[in-house]
C-alpha positions in Angstrom: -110.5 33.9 7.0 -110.7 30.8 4.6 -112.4 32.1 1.4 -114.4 30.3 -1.0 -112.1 29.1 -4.0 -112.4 30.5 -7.4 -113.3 28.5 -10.5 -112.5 29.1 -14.6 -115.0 31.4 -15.7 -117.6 29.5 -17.1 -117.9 30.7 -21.4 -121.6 30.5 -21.4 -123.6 33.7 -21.5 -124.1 35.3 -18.2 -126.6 35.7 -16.1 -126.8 32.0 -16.2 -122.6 31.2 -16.1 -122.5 33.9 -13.6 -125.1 32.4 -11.5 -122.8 28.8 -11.4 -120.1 30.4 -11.1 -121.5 31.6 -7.2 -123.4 28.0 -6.8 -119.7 26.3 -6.8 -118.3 29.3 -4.6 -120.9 29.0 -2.3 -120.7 25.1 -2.5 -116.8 25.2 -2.0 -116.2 27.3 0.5 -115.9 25.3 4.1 -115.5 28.3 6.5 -119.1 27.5 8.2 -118.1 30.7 11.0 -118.2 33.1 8.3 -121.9 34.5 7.5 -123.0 33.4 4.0 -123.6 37.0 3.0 -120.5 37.5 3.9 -119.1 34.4 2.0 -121.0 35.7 -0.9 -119.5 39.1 -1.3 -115.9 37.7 -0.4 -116.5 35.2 -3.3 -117.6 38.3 -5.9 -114.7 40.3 -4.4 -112.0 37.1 -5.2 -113.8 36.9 -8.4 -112.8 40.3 -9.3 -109.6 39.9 -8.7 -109.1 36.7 -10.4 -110.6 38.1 -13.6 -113.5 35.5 -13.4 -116.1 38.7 -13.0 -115.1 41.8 -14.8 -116.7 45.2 -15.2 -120.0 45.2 -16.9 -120.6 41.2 -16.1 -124.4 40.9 -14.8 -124.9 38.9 -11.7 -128.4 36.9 -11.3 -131.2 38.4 -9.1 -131.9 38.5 -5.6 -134.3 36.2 -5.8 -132.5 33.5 -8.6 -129.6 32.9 -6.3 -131.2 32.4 -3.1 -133.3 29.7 -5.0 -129.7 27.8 -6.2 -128.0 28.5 -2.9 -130.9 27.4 -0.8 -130.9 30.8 1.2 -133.7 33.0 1.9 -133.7 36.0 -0.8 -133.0 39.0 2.2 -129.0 37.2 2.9 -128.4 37.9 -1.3 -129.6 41.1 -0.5 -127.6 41.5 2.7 -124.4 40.0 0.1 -125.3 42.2 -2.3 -125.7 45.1 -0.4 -122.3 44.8 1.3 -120.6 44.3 -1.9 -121.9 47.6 -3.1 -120.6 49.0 0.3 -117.3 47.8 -0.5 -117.8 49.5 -4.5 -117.2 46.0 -6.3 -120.9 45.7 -7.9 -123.7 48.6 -8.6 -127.3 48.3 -8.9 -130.1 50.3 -10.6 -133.9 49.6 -10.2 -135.2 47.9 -13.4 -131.8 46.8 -14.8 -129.8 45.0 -12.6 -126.9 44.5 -10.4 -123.2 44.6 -12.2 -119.8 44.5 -11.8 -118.8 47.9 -11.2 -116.0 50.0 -13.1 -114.8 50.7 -17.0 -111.8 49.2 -17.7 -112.5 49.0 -21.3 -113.2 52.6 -22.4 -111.6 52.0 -25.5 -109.9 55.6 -26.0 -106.9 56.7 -27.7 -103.8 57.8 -25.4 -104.2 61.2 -26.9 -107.2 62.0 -24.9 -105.2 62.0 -21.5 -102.4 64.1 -22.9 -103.8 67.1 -21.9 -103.7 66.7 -18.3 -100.1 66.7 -17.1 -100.7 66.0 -13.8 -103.4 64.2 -11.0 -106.5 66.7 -10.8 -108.5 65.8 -7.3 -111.9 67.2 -7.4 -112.4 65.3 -4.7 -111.9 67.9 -1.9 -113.8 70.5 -1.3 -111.6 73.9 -0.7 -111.6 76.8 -2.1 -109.7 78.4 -5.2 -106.1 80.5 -4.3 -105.2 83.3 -5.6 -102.8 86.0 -3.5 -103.5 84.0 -0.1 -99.7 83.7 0.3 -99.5 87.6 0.2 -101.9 88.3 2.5 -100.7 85.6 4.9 -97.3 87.4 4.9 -98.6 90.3 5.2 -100.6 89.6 8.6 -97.6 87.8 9.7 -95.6 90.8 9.3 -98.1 93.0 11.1 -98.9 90.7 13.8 -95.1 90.5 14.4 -94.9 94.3 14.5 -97.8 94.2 17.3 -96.7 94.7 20.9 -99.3 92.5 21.6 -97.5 89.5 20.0 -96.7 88.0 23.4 -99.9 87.7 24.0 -100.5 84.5 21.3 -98.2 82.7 23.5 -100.6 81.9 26.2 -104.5 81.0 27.0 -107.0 83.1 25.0 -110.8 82.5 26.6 -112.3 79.3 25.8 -115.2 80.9 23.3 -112.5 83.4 21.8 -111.9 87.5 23.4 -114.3 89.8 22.7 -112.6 91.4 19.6 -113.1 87.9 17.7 -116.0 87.6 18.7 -117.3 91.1 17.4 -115.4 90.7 14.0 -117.5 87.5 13.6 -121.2 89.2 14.4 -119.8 91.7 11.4 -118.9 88.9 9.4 -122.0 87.0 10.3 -124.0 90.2 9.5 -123.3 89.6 5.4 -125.6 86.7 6.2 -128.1 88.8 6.9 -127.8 87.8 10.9 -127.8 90.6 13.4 -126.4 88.6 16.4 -124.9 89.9 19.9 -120.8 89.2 20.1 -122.1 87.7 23.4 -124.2 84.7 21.2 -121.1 83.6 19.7 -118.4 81.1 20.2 -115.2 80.6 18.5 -113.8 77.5 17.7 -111.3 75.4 15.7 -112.7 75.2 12.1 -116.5 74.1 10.8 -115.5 70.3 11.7 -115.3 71.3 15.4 -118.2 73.3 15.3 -120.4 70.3 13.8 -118.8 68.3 16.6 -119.5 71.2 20.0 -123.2 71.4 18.3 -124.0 67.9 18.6 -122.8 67.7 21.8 -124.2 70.6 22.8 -127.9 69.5 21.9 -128.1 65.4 21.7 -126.5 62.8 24.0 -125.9 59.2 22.9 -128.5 57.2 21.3 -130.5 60.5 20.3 -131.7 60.6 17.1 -130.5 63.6 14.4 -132.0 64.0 11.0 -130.6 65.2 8.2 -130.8 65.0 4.2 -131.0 61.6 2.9 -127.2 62.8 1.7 -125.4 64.6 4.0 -122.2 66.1 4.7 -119.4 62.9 5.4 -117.9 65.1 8.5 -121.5 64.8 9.8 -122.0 61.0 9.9 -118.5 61.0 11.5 -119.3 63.1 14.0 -122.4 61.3 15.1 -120.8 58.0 15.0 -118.4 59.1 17.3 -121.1 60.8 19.8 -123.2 57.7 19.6 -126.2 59.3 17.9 -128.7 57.3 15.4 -128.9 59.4 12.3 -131.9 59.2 10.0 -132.2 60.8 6.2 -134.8 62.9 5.5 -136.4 62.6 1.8 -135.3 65.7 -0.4 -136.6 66.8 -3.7 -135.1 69.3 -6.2 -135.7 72.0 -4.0 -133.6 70.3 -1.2 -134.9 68.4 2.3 -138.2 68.0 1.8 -141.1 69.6 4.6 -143.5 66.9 4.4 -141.0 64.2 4.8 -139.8 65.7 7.7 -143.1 66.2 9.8 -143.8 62.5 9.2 -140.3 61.7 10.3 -141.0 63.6 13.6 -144.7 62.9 13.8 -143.9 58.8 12.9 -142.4 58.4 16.5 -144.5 60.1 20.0 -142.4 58.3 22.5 -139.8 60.9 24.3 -136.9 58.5 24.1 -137.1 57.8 20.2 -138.7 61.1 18.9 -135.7 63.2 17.2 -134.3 65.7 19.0 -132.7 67.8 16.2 -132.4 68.1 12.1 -129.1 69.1 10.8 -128.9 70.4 7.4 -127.5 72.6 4.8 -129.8 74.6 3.3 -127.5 76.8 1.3 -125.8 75.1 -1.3 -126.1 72.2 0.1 -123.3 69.3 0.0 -123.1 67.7 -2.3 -126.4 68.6 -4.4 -125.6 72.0 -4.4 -129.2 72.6 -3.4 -130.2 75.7 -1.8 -133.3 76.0 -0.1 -136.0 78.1 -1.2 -137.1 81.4 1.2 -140.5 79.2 1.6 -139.4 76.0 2.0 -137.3 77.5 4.4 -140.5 79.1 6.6 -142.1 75.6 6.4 -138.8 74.3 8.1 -139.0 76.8 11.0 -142.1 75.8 11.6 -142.5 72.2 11.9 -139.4 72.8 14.0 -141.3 74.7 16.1 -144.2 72.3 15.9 -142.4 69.1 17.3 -140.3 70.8 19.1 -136.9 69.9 17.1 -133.4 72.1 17.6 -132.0 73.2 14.1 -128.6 73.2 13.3 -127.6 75.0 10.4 -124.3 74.5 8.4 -124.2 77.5 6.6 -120.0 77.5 5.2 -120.9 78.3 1.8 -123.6 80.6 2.5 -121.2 83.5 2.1 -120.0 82.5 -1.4 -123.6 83.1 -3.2 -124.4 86.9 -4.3 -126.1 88.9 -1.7 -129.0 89.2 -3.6 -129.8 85.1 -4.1 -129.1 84.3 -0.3 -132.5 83.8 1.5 -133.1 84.0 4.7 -131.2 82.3 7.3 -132.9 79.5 10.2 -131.3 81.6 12.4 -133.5 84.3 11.8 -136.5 82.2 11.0 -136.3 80.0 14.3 -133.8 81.8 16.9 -134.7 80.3 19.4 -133.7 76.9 18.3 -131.6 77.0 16.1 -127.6 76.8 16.4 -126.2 78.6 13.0 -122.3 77.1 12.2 -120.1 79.2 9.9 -116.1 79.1 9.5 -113.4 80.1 6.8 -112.9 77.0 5.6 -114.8 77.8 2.7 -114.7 81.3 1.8 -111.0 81.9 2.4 -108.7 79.2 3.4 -108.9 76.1 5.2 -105.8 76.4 7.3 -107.1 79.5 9.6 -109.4 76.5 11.4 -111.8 79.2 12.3 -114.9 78.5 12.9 -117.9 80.2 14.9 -121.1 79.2 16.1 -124.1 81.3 16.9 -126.5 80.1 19.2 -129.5 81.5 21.7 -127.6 83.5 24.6 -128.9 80.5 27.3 -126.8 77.8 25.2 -123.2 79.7 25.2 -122.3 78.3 28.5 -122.3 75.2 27.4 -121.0 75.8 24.3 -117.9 77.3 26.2 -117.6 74.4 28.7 -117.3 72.1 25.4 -114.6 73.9 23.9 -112.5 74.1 26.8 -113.1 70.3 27.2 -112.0 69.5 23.2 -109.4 71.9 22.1 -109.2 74.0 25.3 -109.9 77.5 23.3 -108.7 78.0 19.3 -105.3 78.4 18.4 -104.5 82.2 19.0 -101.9 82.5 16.2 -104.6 81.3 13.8 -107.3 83.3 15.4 -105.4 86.8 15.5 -105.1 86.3 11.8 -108.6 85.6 10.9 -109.5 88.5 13.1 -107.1 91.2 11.0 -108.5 89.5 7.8 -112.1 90.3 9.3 -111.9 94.1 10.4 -109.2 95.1 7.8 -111.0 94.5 4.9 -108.9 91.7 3.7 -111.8 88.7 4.5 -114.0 91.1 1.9 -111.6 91.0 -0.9 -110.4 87.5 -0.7 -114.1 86.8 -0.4 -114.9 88.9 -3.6 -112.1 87.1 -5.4 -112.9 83.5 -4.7 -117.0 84.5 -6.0 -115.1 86.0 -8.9 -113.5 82.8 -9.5 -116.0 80.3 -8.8 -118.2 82.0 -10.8 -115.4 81.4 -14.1 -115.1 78.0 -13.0 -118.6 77.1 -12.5 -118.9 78.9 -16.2 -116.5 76.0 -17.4 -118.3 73.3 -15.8 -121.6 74.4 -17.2 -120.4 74.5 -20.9 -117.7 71.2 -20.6 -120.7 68.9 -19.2 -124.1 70.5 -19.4 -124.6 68.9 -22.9 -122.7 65.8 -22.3 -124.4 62.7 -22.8 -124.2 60.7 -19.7 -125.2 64.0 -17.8 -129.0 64.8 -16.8 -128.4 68.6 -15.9 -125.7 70.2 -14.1 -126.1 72.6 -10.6 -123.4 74.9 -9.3 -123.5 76.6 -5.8 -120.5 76.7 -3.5 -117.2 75.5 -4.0 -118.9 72.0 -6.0 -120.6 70.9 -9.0 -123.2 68.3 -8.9 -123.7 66.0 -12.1 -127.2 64.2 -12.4 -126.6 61.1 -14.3 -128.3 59.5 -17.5 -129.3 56.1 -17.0 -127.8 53.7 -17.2 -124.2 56.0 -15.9 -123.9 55.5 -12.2 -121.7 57.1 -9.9 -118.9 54.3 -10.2 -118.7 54.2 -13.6 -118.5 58.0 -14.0 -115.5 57.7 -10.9 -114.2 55.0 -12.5 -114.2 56.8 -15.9 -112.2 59.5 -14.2 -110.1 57.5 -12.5 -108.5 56.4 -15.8 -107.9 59.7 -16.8 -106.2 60.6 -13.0 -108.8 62.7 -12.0 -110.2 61.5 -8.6 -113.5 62.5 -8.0 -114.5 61.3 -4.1 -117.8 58.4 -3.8 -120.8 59.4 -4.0 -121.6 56.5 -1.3 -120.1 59.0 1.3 -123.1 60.8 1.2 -125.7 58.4 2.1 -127.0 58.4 5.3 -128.7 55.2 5.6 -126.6 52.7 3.0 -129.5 50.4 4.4 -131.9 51.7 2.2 -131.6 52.0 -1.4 -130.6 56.1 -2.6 -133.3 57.9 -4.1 -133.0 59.2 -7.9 -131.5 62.5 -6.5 -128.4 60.1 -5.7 -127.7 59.1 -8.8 -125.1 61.7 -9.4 -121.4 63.0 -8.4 -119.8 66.1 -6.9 -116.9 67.5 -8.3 -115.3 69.9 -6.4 -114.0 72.9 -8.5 -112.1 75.1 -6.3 -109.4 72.5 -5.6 -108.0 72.3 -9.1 -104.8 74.3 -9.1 -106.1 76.7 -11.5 -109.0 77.4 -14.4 -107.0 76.1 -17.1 -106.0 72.7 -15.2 -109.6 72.6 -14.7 -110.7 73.0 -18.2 -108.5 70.9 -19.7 -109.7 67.6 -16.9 -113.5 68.5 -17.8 -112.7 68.3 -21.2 -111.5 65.2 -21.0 -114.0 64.4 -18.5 -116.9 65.2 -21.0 -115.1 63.1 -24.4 -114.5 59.9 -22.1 -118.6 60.6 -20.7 -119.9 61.3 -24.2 -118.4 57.6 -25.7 -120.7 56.0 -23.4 -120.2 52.8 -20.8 -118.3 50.5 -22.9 -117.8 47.5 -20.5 -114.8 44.6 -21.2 -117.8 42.5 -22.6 -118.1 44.8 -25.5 -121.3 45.2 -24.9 -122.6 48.7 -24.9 -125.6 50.3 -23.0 
């Protein structure tokens, strides 16, 4: 595609040179297939990289440059819009839409000396600590096992019943009491998002969820064809009013939703967890309208018995499929994952197994069953609370007075930094990128990049457990927090 040709940077003071400079790319640019929306975000993007924008340069309103380009205001949006998509601009109600990134922090090399290596708190898994040991060890006992032969062929499609009844024991910590028979095993929490899905909607349902949502979720509905709507949430996470007017809003069968995922303990990425009331409002609106529940609860497990509330699944039964796996609380490799569901849905739930993956890997699954009934789950568990708790510690102290952060909430595996105006996400990635800490988008998490994010958006997730180890961790927030606490100095000069 033909794009619009760059001109010098005009010296005048932007908004006004900035303004000309997209009049003449608009004006030069003779690729009449191309949308202009598109032409205008392929002209900030070759801007960019010519040097003719640069990070902190204000571009003219929505309304300014459809005047000068003779467009109607909604294709600058559109433009705008998609240039945000692709993370080249940023906008914030009541102060404009800028370049994005920092590449004039202005810091002395010393501050990046004490990180020796790339920290990515970008994934979410769990801390390790004698994993390797107790993989060995139930290696060596399975291989001692004159059932061994046995992994070598077909297990049932929704696991044997031994799995099965280590996972209602596991699932009991939850505060579930579920029948074996209500449970299927399956090939890691991804898989399980993916069987529930199918096992409730069919393409071109619609599924609510948070306004920001889990990224394997929006993948998995994209690939099954479903419309997915955000649901407003508020401190307390998804929000009860919000969703009885998003099921009340539409009466006709076809469009009405037909099921609300969520997260309601610590929530990713907010690190939200649902209150025991809000909670009881949820089961019943769901009850109300009709709506299945799926529950994503693969951090549920990692909060102290005595601050986990009450599960859907025991609220709302009936409706209410509950996913859980080990991802989370012990190691991401086992892919084991379970899903409990009412007893009249297991059928199908069997049949979808068998028609993605067949039934889970044995090998894996024999492990995570020894872990379960042997006691080793329960320490591993203990252990990984132990050191979340140390690491959440760290987070709290490193950022919780840092100037570009609004307050700091731990639950999980993740931290979740409300931002100061004017920080945005980008700039705080951005910051981190310089210091080779990768911290993932918080654009993965919107549901409907349509609509512009709530305040509850303006924030990033750092993801704890992945650093190799405390004092890695330490050392990257530190740096973190004395790169945040100089403020958004942009190539300009300009600070805000």
């Amino acid at each position: 595609m033909t794009r619009m040709t760059t001109p010098a940077r005009s010296t005048t003071t932007a908004p006004a040179a900035l303004l000309q400079t997209q009049l003449d790319l608009a004006r030069d640019h003779d690729d009449r297939d191309t949308p202009m929306y598109q032409r205008i975000a392929d002209s900030i993007a070759d801007s960019i990289a010519a040097g003719h924008l640069s990070a902190g340069d204000r571009l003219p309103t929505h309304r300014a440059l459809a005047t000068h380009l003779h467009v109607a205001v909604p294709t600058v949006s559109r433009a705008y819009r998609e240039a945000e998509q692709r993370g080249l601009i940023t906008s914030t109600t009541g102060r404009g839409t800028f370049v994005g990134g920092l590449p004039a922090l202005r810091q002395p090399q010393a501050d990046t000396a004490t990180i020796p290596t790339h920290v990515d708190l970008s994934v979410n898994a769990p801390a390790r600590g004698d994993h390797e040991h107790h993989l060995r060890a139930a290696l060596r006992r399975a291989a001692d096992d004159p059932s061994l032969p046995n992994l070598l062929g077909y297990e049932a499609d929704i696991g044997q019943t031994a799995d099965r009844q280590a996972a209602a024991a596991w699932l009991a910590h939850s505060r579930l009491q579920l029948d074996p028979n209500q449970i299927v095993i399956c090939h890691g929490g991804q898989h399980a998002i993916l069987l529930a899905l199918s096992t409730l909607l069919k393409p071109g349902d619609l599924l609510l969820t948070e306004e920001l949502t889990y990224p394997g979720l929006k993948t998995a509905a994209q690939m099954l064809g479903l419309r997915l709507r955000g649901v407003a949430m508020d401190e307390d996470g998804i929000d009860p009013a919000a969703l009885d007017e998003a099921c009340a809003s539409t009466t006709t069968p076809q469009i009405r939703p037909a099921a609300l995922y969520l997260m309601p303990t610590a929530h990713n990425p907010t690190a939200i967890t649902l209150p025991e009331q809000r909670r009881r409002e949820i089961a019943r609106i769901a009850r109300h309208h009709d709506l299945h529940l799926i529950e994503d609860d693969v951090f549920g497990l990692l909060a102290p018995a005595e601050q986990r509330p009450t599960p859907l699944a025991a609220l709302a039964p009936e409706r209410t499929l509950h996913l859980t796996s080990l991802s989370k609380t012990l190691a991401p490799g086992l892919r084991w994952g379970a899903v409990a569901a009412p007893a009249h849905l297991t059928d199908r739930l069997g049949a979808l197994v068998r028609a993605s993956v067949f039934n889970p890997a044995p090998v894996a699954i024999d492990i995570a069953r020894r872990w379960l009934t042997d006691g080793t789950a329960g320490q591993m568990l203990d252990w990984q609370r132990q050191e979340m708790r140390r690491r959440f510690a760290a987070a709290h102290q490193r950022l919780g007075t840092c100037a570009a952060v609004r307050a700091v909430r731990t639950a999980g595996l993740h931290a979740w930094l409300r931002l100061h105006d004017p920080w945005t996400p980008t700039e705080v990635i951005a910051t981190a990128a310089k210091l080779d800490i990768q911290i993932g988008p918080t654009s993965f998490f919107h549901v409907d990049a349509t609509n512009a994010p709530s305040e509850l958006a303006r924030g990033v997730r750092l993801c704890l457990g992945n650093a190799r180890d405390l004092p890695t961790l330490a050392n990257a927030l530190d740096a973190l927090a004395t790169a945040l606490n100089r403020g958004p100095t942009f190539s300009t000069g300009v600070r805000v």
